[in-house]
C-alpha positions in Angstrom: 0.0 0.0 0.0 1.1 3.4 -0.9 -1.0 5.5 1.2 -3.3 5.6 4.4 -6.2 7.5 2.8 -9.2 6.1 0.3 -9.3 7.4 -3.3 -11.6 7.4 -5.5 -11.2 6.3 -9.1 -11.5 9.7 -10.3 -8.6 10.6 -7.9 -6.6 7.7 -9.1 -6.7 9.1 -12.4 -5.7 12.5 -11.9 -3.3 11.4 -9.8 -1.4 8.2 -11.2 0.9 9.8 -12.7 2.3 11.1 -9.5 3.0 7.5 -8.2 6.3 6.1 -7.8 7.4 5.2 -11.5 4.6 7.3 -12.8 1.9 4.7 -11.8 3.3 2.5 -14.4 1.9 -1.2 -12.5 0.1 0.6 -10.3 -4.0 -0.3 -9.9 -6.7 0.6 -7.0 -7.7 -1.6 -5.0 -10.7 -0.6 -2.4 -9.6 2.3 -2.9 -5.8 2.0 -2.1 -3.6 2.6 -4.8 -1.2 -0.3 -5.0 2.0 -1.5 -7.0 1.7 -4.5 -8.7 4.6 -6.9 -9.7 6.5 -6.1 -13.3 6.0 -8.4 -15.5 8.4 -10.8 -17.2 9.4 -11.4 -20.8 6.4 -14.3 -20.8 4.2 -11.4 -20.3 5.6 -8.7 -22.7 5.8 -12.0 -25.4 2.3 -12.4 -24.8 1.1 -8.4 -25.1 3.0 -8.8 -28.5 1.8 -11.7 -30.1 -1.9 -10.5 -29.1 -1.3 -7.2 -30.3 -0.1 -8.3 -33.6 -3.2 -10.6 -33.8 -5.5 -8.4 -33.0 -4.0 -5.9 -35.3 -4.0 -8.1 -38.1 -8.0 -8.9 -37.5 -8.4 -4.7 -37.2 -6.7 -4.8 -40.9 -8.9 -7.5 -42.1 -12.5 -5.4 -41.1 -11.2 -2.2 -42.8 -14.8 -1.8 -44.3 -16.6 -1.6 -40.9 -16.2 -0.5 -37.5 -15.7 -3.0 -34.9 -13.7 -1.3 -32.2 -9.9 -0.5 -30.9 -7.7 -2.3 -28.5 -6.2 -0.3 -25.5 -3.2 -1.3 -23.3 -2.7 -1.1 -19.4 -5.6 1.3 -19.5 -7.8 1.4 -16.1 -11.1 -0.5 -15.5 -13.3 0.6 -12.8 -14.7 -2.4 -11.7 -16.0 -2.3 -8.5 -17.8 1.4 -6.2 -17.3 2.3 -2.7 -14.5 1.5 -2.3 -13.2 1.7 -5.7 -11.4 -0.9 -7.6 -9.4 0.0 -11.0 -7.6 -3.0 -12.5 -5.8 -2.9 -15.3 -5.3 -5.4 -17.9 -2.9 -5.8 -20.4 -5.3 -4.9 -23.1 -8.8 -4.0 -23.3 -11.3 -4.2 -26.7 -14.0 -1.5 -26.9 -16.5 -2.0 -29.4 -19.0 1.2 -28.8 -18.8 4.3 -28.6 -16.3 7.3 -30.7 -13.6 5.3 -32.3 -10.1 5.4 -29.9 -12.3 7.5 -27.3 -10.7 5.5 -24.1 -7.0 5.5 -25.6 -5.5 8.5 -23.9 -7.4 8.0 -20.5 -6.1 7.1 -17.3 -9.2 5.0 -15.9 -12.0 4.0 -18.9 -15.5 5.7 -18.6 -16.8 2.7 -20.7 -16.5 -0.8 -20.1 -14.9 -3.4 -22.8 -16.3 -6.1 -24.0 -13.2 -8.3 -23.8 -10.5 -8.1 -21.3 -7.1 -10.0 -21.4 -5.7 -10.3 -18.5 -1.9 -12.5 -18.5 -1.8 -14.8 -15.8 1.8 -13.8 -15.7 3.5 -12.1 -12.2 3.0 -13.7 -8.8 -0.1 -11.5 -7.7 -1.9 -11.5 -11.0 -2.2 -15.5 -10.6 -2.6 -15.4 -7.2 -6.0 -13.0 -7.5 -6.7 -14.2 -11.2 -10.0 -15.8 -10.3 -11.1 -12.6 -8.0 -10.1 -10.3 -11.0 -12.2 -12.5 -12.9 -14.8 -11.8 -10.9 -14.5 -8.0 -10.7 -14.9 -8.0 -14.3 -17.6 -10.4 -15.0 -19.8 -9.0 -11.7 -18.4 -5.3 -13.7 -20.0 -6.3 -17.6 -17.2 -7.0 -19.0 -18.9 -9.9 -21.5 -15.7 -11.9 -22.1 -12.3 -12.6 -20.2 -9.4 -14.0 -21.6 -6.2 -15.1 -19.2 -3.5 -16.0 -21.1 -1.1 -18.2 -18.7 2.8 -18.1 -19.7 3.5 -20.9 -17.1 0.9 -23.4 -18.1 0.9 -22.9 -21.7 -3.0 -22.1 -21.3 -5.8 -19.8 -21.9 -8.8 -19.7 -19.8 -11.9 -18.4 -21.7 -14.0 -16.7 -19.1 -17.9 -15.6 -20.8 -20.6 -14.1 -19.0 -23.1 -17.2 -18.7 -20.6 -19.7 -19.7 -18.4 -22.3 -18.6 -15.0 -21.6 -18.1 -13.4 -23.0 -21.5 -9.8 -24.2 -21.0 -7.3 -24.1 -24.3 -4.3 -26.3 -24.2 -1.1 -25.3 -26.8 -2.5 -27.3 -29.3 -5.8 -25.7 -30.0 -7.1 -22.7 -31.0 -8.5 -19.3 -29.4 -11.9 -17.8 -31.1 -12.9 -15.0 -30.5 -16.2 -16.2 -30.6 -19.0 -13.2 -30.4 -16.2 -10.2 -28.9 -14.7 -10.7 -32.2 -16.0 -12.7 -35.2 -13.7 -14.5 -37.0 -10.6 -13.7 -34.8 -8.7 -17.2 -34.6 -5.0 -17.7 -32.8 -3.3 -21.2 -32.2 -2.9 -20.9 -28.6 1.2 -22.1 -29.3 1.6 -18.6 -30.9 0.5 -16.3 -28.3 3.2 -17.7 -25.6 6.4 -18.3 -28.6 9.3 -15.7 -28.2 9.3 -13.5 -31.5 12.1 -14.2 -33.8 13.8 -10.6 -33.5 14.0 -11.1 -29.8 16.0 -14.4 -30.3 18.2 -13.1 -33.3 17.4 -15.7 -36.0 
């Protein structure tokens, strides 16, 4: 914990950038601002591999709307106390096109999160960050997990769908079409490796 008093998520935002580091790993929990760990390479491998995917689905829809992907941004998931958590990246597919992109804490909610099961605390409270999204609206939650070669498919009404390295995420409803051998979200890219 960083501080004695409560803040609000409002006063998060304003504020986060004042943290130690400039709030970079920092989230709100109950209204305590709080430092999470850094992530590894497993993580950052992860955030790339995704990103790439996601970006090549983006390229694919150029004809039509169907949302933007944000990184680290804030979720407020939970009132009195407040609760921001934020995932490695976020897909928005309402509102003005990039409108949560520059913001500290969302004002919308996402309708997919994914959030990588990577440092100590984020697998130790996956299953209650889960639940902060889910209980939140957040329709779909993906969580990526480096160590296990996994991804848990988390949907509002759902079972909990478990993806070995072998098969392949969809992205179901959140995003038509979108399909990712679960193998290539956890390989190291080729430029990081040299070859």
């Amino acid at each position: 914990m960083l501080m004695d008093t409560r803040m609000t998520a409002e006063e998060f935002a304003r504020r986060k950038n004042e943290l130690p580091d400039g709030g970079r790993w920092h989230e709100l929990h109950e209204g305590q601002p709080v430092v999470m760990e850094a992530p590894d390479d497993s993580h950052g491998n992860a955030v790339l591999n995704l990103s790439r995917a996601l970006a090549e689905w983006f390229k694919a829809r150029t004809e039509q709307s169907v949302g933007y992907a944000c990184h680290e941004i804030g979720l407020k998931v939970a009132s009195e106390p407040d609760t921001v958590l934020c995932p490695a990246i976020s897909f928005f597919d309402s509102g003005q096109q990039f409108e949560e992109t520059e913001k500290m804490v969302a004002d919308q909610l996402p309708k997919l999160v994914i959030d990588i099961a990577s440092a100590n605390d984020r697998r130790q409270e996956m299953r209650r960050r889960t639940l902060f999204y889910m209980d939140a609206g957040v329709k779909t939650v993906w969580v990526p997990d480096p160590m296990k070669k996994e991804v848990q498919v988390i949907g509002r009404g759902n079972h909990t769908l478990s993806l070995g390295e072998w098969q392949t995420l969809d992205g179901g409803e959140s995003l038509v079409d979108f399909r990712l051998k679960v193998s290539d979200i956890f390989v190291q890219p080729e430029w990081w490796t040299g070859r």
